[in-house]
Backbone as numpy.savetxt, mean C-alpha at the origin, in Angstrom:
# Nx Ny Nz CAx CAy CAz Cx Cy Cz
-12.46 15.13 -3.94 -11.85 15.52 -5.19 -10.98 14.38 -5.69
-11.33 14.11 -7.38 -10.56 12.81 -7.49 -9.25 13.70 -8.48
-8.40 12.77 -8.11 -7.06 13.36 -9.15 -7.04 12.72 -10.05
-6.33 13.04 -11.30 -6.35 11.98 -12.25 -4.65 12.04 -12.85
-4.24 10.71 -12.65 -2.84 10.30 -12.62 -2.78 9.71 -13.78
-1.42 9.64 -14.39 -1.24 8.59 -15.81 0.07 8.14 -15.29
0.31 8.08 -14.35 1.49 7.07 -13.57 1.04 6.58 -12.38
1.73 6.07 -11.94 1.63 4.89 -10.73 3.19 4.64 -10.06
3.39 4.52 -8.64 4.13 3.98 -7.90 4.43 2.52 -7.92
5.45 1.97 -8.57 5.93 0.39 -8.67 7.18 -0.06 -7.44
6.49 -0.93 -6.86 7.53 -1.38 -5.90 8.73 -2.19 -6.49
10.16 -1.57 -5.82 11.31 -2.43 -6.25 11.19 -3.72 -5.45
10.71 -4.92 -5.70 10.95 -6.12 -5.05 12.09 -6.56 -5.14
12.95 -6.38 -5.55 14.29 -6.52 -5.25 14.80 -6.27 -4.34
14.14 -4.53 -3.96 14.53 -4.09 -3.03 13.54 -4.43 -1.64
12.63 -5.47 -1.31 11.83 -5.94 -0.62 11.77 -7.59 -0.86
12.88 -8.29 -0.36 12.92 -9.64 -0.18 12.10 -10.09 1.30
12.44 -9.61 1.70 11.70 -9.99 3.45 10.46 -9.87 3.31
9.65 -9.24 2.46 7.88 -9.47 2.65 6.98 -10.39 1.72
6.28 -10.71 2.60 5.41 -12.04 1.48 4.88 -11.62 -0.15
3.96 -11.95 -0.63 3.39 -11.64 -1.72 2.52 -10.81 -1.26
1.37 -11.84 -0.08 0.08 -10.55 0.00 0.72 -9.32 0.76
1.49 -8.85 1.27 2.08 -8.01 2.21 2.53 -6.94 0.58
3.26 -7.48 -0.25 3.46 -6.53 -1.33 2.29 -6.31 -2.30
1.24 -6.79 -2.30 0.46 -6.50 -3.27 -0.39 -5.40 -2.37
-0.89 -5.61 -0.93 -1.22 -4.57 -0.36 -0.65 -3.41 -0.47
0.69 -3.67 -0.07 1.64 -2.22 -0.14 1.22 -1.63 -1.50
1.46 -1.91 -2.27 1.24 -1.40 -3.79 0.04 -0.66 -3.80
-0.93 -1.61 -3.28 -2.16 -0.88 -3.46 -2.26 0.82 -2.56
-1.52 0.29 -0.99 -1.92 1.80 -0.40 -0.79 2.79 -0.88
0.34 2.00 -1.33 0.93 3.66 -1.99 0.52 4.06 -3.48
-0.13 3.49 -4.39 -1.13 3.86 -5.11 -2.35 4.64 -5.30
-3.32 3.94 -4.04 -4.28 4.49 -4.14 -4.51 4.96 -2.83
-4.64 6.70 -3.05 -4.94 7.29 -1.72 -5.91 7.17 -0.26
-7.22 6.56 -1.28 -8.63 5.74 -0.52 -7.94 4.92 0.34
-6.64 4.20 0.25 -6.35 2.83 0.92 -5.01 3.26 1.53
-5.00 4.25 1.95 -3.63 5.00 2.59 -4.40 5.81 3.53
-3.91 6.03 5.20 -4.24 6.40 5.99 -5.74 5.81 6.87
-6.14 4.48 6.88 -7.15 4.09 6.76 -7.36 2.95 8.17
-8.46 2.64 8.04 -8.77 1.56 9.62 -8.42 -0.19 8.52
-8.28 -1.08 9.71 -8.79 -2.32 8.98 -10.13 -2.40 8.15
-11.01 -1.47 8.69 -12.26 -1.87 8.34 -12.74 -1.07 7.17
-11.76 0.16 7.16 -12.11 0.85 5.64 -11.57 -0.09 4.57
-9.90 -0.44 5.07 -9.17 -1.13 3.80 -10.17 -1.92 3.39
-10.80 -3.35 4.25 -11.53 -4.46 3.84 -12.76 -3.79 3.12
-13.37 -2.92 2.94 -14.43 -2.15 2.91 -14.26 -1.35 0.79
-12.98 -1.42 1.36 -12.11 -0.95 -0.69 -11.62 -2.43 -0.78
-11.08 -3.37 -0.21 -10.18 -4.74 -1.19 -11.69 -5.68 -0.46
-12.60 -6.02 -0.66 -13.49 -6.79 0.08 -13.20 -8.39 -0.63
-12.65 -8.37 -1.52 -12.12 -10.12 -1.91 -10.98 -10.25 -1.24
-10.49 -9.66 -0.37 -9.76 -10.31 0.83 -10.25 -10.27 2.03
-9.74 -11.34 2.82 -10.57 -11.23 3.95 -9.78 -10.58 4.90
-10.85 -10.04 6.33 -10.22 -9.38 7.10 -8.54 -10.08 7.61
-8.98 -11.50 7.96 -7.63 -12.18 8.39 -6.78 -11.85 7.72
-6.68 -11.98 6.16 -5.80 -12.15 5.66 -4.79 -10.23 5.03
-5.66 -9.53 5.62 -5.59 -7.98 5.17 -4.79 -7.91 6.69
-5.03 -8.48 7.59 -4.51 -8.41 8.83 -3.12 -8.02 8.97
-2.93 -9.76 8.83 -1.83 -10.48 8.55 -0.39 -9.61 7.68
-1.35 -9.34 6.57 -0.46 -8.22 5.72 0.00 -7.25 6.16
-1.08 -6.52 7.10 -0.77 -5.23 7.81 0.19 -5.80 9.01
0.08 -6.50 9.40 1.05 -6.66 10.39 2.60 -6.82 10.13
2.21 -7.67 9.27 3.65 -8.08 8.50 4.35 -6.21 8.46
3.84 -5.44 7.29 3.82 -4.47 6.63 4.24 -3.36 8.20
3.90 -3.30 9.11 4.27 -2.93 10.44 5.26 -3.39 10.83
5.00 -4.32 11.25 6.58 -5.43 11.68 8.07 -4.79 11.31
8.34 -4.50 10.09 9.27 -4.17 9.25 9.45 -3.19 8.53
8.17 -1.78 9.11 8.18 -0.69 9.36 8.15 -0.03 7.64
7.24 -0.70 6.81 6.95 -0.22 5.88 4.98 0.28 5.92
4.48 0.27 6.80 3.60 0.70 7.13 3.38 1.25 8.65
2.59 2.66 8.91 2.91 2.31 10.26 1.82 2.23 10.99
1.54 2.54 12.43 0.18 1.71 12.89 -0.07 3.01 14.00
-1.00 3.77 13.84 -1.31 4.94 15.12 -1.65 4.36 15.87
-2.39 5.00 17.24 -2.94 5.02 18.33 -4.19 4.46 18.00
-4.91 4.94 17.18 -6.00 4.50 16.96 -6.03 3.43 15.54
-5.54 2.66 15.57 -5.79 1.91 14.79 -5.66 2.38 13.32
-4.90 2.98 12.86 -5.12 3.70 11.41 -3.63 3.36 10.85
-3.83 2.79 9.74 -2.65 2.59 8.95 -2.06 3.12 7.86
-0.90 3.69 7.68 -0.47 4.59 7.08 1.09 4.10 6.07
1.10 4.40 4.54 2.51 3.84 4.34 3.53 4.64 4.59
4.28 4.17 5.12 5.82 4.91 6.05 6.70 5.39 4.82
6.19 6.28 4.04 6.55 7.36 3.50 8.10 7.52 3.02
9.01 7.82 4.39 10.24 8.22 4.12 10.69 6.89 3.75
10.30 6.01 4.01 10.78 4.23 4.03 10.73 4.08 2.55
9.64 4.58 1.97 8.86 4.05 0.52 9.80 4.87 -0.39
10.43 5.51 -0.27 10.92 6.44 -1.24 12.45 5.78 -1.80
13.08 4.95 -1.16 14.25 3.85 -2.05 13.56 2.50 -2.28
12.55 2.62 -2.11 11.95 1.12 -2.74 10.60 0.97 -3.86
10.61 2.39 -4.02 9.74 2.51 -5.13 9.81 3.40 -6.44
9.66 3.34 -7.58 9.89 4.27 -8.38 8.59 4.59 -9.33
8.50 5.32 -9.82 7.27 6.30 -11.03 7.27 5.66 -11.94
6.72 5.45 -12.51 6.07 4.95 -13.88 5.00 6.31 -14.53
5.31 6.43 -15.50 4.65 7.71 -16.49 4.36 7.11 -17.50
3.06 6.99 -17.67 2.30 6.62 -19.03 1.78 7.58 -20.17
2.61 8.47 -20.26 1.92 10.30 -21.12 0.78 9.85 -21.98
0.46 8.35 -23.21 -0.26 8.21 -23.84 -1.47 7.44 -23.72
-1.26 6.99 -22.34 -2.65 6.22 -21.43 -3.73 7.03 -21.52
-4.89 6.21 -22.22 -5.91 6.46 -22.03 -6.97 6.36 -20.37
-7.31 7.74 -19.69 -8.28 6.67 -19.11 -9.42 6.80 -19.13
């Protein structure tokens, strides 16, 4: 079932100095888009495939490291939720077409 949103989750980078670029553009993407939230390395690369595994890695690790993503037992990565909620805010587009 697809939802259909006319907002989006924007990261405060202000409030995220400590993470690289690709580490925030990932983030963005999995608290955005649900497909890329709760997922293996091999699904993410499988939805962002113009990045490479290394470099989706790297991100995720980072993104772990500093506990804005977190990392199960089995390999599944998830955005750390209670973490995301002072570093991100809503955006509402009421007259977006999509």
């Amino acid at each position: 079932m697809k939802i259909k949103t006319n907002g989006f989750l924007n990261l405060k980078f202000e409030n995220l100095p400590d993470i690289s670029t690709n580490a925030q553009g990932l983030l963005t993407r999995m608290a955005n888009l649900s497909e890329c939230d709760y997922v293996s390395l091999e699904t993410l690369h499988k939805l962002i495939p113009a990045d490479s595994m290394k470099t989706l890695k790297k991100a995720l690790d980072e993104l772990v490291q500093k506990n804005y993503v977190i990392k199960t037992e089995d390999n599944i990565y998830a955005v750390n939720k209670v973490k995301m909620i002072q570093t991100m805010y809503f955006y509402y587009a009421p007259n977006q077409q999509n």
